[in-house]
Each structure stands twice: as structure tokens, then as C-alpha cells.
N, C-alpha and C positions, 0 to 999 in steps of 0.2 A: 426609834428603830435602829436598831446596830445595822452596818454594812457587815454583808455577808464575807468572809473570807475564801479567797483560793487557794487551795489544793497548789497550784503553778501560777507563777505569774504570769498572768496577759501579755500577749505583747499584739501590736499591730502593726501589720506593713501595710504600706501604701502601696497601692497600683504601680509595677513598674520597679520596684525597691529588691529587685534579685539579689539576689549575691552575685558577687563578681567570678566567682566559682560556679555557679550552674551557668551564668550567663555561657562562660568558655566552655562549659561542656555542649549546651547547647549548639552552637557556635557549630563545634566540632562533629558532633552529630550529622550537622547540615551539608559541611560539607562532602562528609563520608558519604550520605546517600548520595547527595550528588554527584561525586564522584563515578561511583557504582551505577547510577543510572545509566552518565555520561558512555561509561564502558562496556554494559548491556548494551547498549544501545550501539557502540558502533561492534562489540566481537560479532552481533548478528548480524551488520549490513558487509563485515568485513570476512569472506571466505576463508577458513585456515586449511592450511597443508598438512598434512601426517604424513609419514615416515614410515611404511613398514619395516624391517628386516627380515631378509631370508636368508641363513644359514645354517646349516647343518653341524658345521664344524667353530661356530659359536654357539650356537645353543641346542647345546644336547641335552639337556635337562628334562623329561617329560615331564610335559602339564594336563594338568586336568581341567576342563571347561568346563561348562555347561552341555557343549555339544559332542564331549567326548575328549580324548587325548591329543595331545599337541607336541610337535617337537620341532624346532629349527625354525620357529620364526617370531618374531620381535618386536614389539606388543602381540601377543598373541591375539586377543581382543582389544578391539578400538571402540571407544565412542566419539564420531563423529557427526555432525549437523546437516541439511539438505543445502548441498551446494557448495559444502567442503568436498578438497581435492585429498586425492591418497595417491601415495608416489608409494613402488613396492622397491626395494633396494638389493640385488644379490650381491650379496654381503659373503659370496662363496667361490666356491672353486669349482665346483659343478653348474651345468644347467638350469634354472628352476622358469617356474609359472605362479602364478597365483591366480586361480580359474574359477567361476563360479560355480557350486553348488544346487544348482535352482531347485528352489519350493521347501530343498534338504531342512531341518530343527535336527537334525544331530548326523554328526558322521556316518555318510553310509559305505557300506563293504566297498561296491565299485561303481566309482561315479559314473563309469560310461561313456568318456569325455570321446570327442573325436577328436582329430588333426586341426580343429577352430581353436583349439586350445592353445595352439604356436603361435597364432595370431592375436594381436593387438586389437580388439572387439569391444563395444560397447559401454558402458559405466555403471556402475554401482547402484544397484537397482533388481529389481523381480526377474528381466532379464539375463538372458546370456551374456557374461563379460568375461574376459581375461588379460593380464599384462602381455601374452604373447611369449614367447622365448627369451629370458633374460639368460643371456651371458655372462661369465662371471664377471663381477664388478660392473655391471651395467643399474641402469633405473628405467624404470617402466614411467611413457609420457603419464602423466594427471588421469586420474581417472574421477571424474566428477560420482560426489555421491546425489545422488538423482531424487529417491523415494524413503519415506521413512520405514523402516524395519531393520530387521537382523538377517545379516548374509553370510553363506557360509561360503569356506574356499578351501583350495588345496593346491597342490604343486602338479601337476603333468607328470611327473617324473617321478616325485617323490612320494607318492600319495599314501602309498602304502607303509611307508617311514615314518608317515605321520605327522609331513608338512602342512599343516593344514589352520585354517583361525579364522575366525569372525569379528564382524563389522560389523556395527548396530550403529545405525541412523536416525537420531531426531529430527522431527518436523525443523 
């Protein structure tokens, strides 16, 4: 009986017989997730800060949202997480607010606001909130974002100008 011939020669590795090249890939792989774990794991125990901008005379560029037109202020939309902070910044020469919206999904004609709107109120949430009165060059204290969803907001003053943006909140 003849031995059959192959097509490719056989080879055999042994248990353990890697190459030194996937070993390192491997290797590198391991670390990478763990790294990434390591860092999920604390961006969520760790709170971040965001930064609005309010100005009118930086950003005059109309935007279009989701919830309608935008003008003078910086990110317009944020995505931030429950239990991050948001500092709003007048970054202007004029007045400004950043007020909430409540219940609002898209820009409405006239928010309605009262005189609660000068005041420093509440946090980022389903609730009533606003920075209060900023000054020019002033920052509004932190405003904890509280609840997950999307929040809408506008200026006291400016509203009709078209100072206005949203906030969307992850769990």
C-alpha cells in the first residue's frame, strides 16, 4: 500500500507553541481592555464638569438642533451623565440666564418665565432650574445634573435672540 500524499505539508504544534508575535498581540490586547475597563470604571464613579458658553458676541452663527434654532451659546448641546456638574459661563458683555424649559421637546414662542428666573434655583432635572443672573464674565455655582433625559433652556433676556440649548442626561 503507497502512503497517501498531501496537497500541503502537515505541520504540528504543540500545546503552548505560539508564536512570539500573537503571544505580543495577545499580551496587548489584555492590556488594552484592561485598561478601558480600569477607566469605565472610575469616568462613572468620577463626576465631570462641563462648561457652557453664553455669548452672543462669540457666537453668532445660527444653529439648528433638534429642538429648533440656536444662537450665542457653546456647546450648544451637551451630553452629560447623572451626577455631572454644568457651570454656565458669560462669556459676554451683556446679562444672560440659562433657565429651564420644563416638559418643553422643542423651542416654544414664550416660555413664560417669571422673576425665579434671576435666581440661582434648583438642578438639572424635570424641575424648575436656572443659573440666576449672570454678569458679564461671571459663572454660575455647579448645577448637578440629577435625572436622565433631555432638557431644554434659554436666556431670560435673550430668548427671543435665540439663546437657548440643550442638555441630555444619561443614567
Amino acid at each position: 500500500m503507497k502512503p497517501m500524499k498531501a496537497a500541503c505539508p502537515m505541520t504540528t504544534r504543540r500545546p503552548g507553541s505560539q508564536s512570539m508575535h500573537a503571544r505580543a498581540v495577545l499580551a496587548v490586547l489584555c492590556v488594552t481592555l484592561l485598561a478601558f475597563a480600569l477607566g469605565a470604571a472610575r469616568a462613572s464613579a468620577d463626576p465631570a464638569t462641563v462648561t457652557i458658553s453664553l455669548s452672543l458676541t462669540k457666537y453668532t452663527t445660527v444653529e439648528a438642533i433638534g429642538a429648533g434654532k440656536v444662537v450665542g451659546v457653546h456647546p450648544a448641546v451637551v451630553f452629560v451623565r447623572v451626577g455631572d456638574r454644568i457651570v454656565f459661563a458669560n462669556d459676554d458683555s451683556d446679562h444672560h440666564t440659562a433657565t429651564s424649559l420644563l416638559g418643553a421637546t422643542s423651542f416654544v414662542a414664550d416660555p413664560r418665565w417669571t422673576d425665579d428666573a434671576l435666581h440661582q434655583t434648583g438642578s438639572i432635572g424635570p424641575t424648575f432650574w436656572s443659573t440666576g443672573d449672570l454678569a458679564p464674565g461671571a459663572r454660575s455655582a455647579p448645577l448637578i445634573a440629577q435625572k436622565a433625559g433631555t432638557y431644554l433652556y434659554g436666556c431670560f433676556f435673550d430668548y427671543g435672540a435665540g439663546v437657548r440649548g440643550e442638555i441630555v442626561v444619561a443614567p
